[in-house]
N, C-alpha and C positions, 0 to 999 in steps of 0.2 A: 836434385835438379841436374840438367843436363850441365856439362860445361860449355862453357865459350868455345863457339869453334867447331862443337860436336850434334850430334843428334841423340835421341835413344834406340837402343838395338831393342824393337818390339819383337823380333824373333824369337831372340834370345829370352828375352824376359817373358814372353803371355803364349810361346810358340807358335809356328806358321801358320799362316793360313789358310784354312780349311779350303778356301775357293781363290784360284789367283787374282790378284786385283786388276781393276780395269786400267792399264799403263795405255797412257794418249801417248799411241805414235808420233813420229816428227811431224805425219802431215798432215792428220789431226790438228794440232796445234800450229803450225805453217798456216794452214789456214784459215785459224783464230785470230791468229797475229795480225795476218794481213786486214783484216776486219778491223781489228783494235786500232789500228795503227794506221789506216788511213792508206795504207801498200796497193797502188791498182796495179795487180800483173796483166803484162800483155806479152814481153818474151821471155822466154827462159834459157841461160844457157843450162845443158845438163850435159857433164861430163861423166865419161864410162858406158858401163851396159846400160840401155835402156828398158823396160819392160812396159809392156801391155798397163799394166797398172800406173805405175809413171804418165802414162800417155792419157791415162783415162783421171786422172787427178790433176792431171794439168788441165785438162777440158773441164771439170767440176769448179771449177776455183776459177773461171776464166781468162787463162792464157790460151794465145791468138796463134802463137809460134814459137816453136822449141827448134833448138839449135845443139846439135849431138854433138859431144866433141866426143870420138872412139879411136881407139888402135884396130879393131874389127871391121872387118867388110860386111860381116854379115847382115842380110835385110832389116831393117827397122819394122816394129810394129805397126801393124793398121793405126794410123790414125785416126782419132772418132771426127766425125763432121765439125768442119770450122776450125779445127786446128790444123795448121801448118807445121811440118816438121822437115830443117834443113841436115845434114850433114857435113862435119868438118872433118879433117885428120888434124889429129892430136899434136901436128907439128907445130899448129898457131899457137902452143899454147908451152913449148918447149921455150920459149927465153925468159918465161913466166908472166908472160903479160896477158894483155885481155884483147881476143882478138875484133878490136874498135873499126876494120873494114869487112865488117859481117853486118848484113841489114838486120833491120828490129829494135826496138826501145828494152833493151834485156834490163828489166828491174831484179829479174833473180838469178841466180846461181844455184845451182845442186851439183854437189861432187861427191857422189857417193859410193858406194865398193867400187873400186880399182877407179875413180875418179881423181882431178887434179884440182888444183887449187891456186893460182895466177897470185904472184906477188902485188902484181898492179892491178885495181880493177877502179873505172871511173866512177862518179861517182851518182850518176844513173840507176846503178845498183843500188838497191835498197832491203835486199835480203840476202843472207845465206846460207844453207845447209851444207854441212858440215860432216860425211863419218872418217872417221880417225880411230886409232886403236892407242888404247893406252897401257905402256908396258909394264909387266909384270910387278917391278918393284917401284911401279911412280901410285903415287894419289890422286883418285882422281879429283881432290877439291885444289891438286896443286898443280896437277897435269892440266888441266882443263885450262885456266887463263895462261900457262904457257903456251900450250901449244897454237890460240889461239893470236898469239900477240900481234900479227900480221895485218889481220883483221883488223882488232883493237886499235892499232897506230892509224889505221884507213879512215877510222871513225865509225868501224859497224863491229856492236856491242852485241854479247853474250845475251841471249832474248831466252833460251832453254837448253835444258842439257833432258835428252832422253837415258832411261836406265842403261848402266853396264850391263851389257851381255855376256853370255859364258867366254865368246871368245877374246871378249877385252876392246870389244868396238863399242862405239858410245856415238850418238846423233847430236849436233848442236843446230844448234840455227841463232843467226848473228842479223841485228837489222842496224841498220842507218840510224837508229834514234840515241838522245842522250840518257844521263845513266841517270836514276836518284840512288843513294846508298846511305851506309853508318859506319863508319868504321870502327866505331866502339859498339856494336850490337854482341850484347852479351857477356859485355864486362860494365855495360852503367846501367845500373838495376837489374833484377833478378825479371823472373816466367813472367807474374802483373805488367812489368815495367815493359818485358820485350813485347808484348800483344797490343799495349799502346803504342809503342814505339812503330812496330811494325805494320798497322794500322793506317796508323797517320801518314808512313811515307808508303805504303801502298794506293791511299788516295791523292797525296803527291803528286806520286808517278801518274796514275790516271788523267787526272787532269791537265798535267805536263805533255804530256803526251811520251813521256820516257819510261825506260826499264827500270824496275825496281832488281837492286843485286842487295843481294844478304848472306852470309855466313851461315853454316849448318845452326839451326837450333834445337830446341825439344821442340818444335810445332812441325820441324820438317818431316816427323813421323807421325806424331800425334796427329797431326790435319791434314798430312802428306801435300805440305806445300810446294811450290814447282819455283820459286826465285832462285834464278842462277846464279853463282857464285862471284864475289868482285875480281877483277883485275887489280894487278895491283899498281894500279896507274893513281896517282893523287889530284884528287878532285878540290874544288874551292869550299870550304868549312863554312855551314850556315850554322850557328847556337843559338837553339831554341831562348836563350838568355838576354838576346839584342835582340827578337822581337817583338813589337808589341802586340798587344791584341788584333790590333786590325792586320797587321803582318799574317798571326797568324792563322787568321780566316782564311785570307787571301791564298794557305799554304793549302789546306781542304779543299776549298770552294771556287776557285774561280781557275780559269782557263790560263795556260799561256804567260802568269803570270809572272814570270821570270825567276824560278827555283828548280827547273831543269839543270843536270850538270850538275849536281852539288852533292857532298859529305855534310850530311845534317846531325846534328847532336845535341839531344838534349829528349824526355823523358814523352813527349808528345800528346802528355792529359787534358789537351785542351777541355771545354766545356761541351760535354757531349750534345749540344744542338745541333753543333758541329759534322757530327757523323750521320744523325736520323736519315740524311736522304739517304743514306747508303747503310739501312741496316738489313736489309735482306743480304746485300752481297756482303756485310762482315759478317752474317751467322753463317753463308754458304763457306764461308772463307775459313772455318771453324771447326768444320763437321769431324767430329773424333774416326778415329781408323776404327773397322767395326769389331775389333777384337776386343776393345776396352768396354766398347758398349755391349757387345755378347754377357762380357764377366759382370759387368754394372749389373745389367738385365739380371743377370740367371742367380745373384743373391740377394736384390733389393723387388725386385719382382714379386716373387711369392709373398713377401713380407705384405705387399700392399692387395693383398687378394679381398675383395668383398668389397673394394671402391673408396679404400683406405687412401690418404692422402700424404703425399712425403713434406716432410719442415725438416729445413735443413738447414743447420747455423754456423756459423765461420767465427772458432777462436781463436785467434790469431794471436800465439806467444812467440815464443824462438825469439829471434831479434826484437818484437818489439816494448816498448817500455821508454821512450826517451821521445824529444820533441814531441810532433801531432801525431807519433807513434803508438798512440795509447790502447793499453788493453783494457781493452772491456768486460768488466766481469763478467763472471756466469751468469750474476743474480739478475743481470738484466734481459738477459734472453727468454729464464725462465718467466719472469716477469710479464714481459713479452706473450709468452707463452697461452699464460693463463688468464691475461686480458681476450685475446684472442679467441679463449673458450676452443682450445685444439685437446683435444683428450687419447689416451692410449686407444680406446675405441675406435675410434674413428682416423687415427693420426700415425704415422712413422718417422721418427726422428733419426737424421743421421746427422752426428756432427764430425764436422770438419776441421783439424786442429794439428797439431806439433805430438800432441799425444792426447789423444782422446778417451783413453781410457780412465783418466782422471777423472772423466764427468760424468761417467758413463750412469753412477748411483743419485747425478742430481737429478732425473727425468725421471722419478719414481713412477713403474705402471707402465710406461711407454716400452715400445721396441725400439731399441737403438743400433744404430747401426754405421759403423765406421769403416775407415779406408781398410782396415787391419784384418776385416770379417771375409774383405774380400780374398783373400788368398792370394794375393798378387806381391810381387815382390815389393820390399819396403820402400824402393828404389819409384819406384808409380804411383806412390800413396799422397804426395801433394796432387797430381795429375787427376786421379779418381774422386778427390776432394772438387777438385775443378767442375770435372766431369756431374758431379752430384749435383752440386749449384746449378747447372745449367737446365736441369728436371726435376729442381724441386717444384712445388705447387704453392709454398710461402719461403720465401728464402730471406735469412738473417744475416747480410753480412758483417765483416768488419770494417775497420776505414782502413781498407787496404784496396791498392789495383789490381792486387789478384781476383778476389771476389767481387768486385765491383765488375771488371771486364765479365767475371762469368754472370752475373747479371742481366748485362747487355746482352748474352747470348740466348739468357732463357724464358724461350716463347709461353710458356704455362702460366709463371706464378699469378696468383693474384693479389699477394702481396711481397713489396719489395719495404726492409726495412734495412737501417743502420744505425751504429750507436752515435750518438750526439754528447763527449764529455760535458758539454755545460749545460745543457739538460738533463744532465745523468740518468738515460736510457735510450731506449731504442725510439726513431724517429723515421715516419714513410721517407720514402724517395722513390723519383724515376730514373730509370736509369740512362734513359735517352735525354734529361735532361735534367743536369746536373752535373756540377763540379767530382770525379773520380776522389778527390782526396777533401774531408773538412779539412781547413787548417787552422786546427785547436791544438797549440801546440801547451805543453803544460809543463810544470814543474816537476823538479825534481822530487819534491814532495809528494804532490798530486801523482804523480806515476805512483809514489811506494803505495799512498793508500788506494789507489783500485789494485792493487797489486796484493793489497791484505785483506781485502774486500772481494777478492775470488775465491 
């Protein structure tokens, strides 16, 4: 698993890719935001060169009038119809301030190559693009909220950070809105734990109307997520532990409800009712980077030729064994199995496990197939576990959040089960509605025998 703090280098581990990925420029996104976020632009100040494109995206996104600040005399670009475009000399802008006896309602800012950046700016403003270069021997997950701090103290937060280019310049764009965060995202619970956690304040922030910031994780490559990195500004601590239920409805679902601005903590399994409205945009929010799905494809593929069907089961040993961490034998899956009426014939089994090769001789007949067949370094082998759950056609999990989240993800199965210790076997579930974790917590006993019972 990735660590706290990090991502995984998919380069390095599954090699580049074949085709360059689609990287949403700042003004792409710029103009997402302003969508999201409620942002009406009408002027803009934009400092440095201007370009024909500049001009023609500020018309697209509807601003009224742009305000050049330049050290150049040279002509400005055609304007497209209905924009206005004024010019300044860059001296209004030499004591660092914001020049406030310029006409226009400027909501935005752009300071981009050879542009400035005004220590003061009122608070009118409600966006700002950002390019900055980052030096040689800084980081950018460390560089970024420094160089921003300006900003930051203004009260306009880190909204995106565009990729580093070769030559070390990087695009941010900063708005006007409050932050939601974790400060412990990646030290309290493992990959299950970070995909609720980050879920949950992902619809936070929506509903707040603020920016979600998060730390590098394994999902920032896996699903090439776009949260920008925190400041390290200290926000007020909300624990998931002092709310009650209705609390934390109210943290999902409802508008404005006062959990904007805040350092939340705690594990965010609510009762997945909770999410249903918004399960299209958590499985868009999921989509694996296509290199995993390429290698998935190209050795569980042929396996299923003739209209074969994939069952895929989650045995979940390594740490668990203690409280409602209980392993589930094998003999219930296969169990499972053969109620089912799933045969080698017609069926392809991949399990999913800490070491699956262990099981490999209970699925007598069937094709089996594990993270390990894939050829992919050992390092990806929970990930592709993940990945397999989300396309099985019956999936088995365990009581765990890892496989429970990849559940919620997968559009196919037609059946979803898990193990139930006090029924001792495997029991339906939905996974849009339903508790992520049983809490059948058990004895010390009780763990040894399903533990001698596998």
């Amino acid at each position: 698993m990735a660590e706290p703090g990090k991502t995984l280098g998919l380069d390095a581990l599954l090699g580049p890719r074949g085709v360059a990925p689609l990287v949403e420029d700042w003004r792409t996104k710029a103009g997402r935001l302003f969508t999201e976020y409620g942002i009406h632009p009408r002027g803009v100040v934009h400092g440095g060169p201007c370009s024909p494109d500049d001009l023609s995206w500020y018309a697209s996104v509807g601003f009224s009038q742009v305000l050049v600040i330049t050290e150049t005399t040279a002509p400005l670009p055609l304007a497209p119809d209905g924009l206005q475009v004024l010019r300044a000399d860059s001296s209004v802008l030499r004591p660092g301030r914001f020049p406030v006896d310029v006409p226009g309602d400027y909501a935005f800012c752009n300071f981009g190559e050879g542009g400035f950046s005004p220590v003061d700016l009122p608070t009118t403003v409600q966006a700002v693009r950002w390019r900055f270069q980052i030096e040689r021997n800084e980081a950018l997950s460390s560089g970024i909220p420094a160089k921003g701090k300006n900003f930051i103290d203004q009260g306009l937060n880190l909204a995106f950070v565009g990729h580093l280019e070769a030559s070390g310049h990087v695009d941010a764009v900063y708005l006007r809105r409050p932050v939601v965060t974790m400060s412990d995202f990646g030290r309290n619970g493992r990959f299950g734990n970070q995909l609720f956690q980050r879920t949950t304040l992902r619809l936070v922030a929506l509903r707040q109307g603020a920016i979600l910031q998060l730390p590098l994780w394994a999902g920032t490559a896996l699903f090439e997520t776009e949260e920008p990195l925190p400041s390290n500004r200290v926000l007020p601590m909300v624990k998931e532990e002092t709310l009650d239920v209705a609390a934390r409805e109210l943290l999902c679902t409802k508008s404005k409800a006062g959990f904007a601005g805040m350092d939340y903590s705690g594990y965010g399994m609510s009762h997945t009712r909770l999410f249903t409205g918004h399960k299209e945009l958590i499985r868009a929010d999921h989509t694996f980077d296509s290199r995993m799905n390429a290698r998935f494809d190209a050795v569980v593929g042929p396996r299923l030729a003739g209209g074969k069907k994939l069952v895929v089961i989650h045995l979940r040993r390594g740490d668990y064994g203690y409280g409602q961490f209980f392993r589930a034998p094998c003999t219930w899956y296969q169990e499972w199995m053969s109620q089912q009426g799933f045969a080698p014939a017609s069926h392809v089994l991949f399990i999913c496990s800490e070491n699956p090769g262990r099981y490999r001789e209970r699925f007598e007949g069937f094709t089996v197939v594990t993270a390990d067949d894939l050829g992919a370094p050992a390092e990806l082998a929970p990930y592709f576990d993940f990945l397999a759950m989300t396309q099985a056609d019956a999936l088995a999990i365990a009581n765990s959040s890892f496989s429970f989240f990849a559940a919620m993800l997968n559009p196919k199965a037609g059946s979803f089960v898990r193990p139930d210790a006090q029924q001792g076997g495997l029991i339906p579930f939905d996974p849009w509605d339903a508790e992520p974790l049983l809490d059948q917590k058990l004895s010390p006993e009780e763990h040894r025998r399903l533990k001698e019972i596998d």
